[in-house]
Structure formats: structure tokens, C-alpha cells
C-alpha positions as CSV (number, residue, x, y, z in Angstrom):
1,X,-73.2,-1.0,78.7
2,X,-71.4,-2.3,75.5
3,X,-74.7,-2.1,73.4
4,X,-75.3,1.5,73.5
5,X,-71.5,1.9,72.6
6,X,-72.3,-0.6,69.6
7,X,-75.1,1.4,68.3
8,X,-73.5,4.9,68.5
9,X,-70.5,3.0,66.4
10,X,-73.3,1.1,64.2
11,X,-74.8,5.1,63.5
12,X,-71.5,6.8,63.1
13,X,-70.0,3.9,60.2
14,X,-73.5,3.9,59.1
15,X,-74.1,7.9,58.2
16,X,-69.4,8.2,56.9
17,X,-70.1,5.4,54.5
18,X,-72.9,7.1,53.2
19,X,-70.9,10.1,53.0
20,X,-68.4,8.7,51.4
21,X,-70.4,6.5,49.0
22,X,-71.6,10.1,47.4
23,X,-68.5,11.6,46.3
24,X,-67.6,8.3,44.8
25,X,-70.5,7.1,43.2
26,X,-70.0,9.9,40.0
27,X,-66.6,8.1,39.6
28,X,-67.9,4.8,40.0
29,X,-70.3,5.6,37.4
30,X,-67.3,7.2,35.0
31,X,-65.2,4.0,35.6
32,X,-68.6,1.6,34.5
């Protein structure tokens, strides 16, 4: 029962680091 739990945790990290990564990725490109 621990995989489904996994894979909901795997989607969830998944899809907020690709929220976060598009806010941040202007700056990153300023800071470059």
C-alpha cells in the first residue's frame, strides 16, 4: 500500500518543483 502513497508523493514534488522552477528561472537567468 506504500507504493501508491509513493507515487502520489513522486506527482505532487514533481508538478511544485516545476512550479517553482518558473518563477525562478527569469532570475536565474538575470543572476547568469
Amino acid at each position: 500500500q506504500t507504493e501508491p502513497i509513493n507515487r502520489v508523493l513522486e506527482a505532487v514534488t514533481h508538478g511544485y518543483a516545476d512550479r517553482l522552477q518558473v518563477p525562478l528561472q527569469p532570475l536565474a537567468d538575470n543572476l547568469e
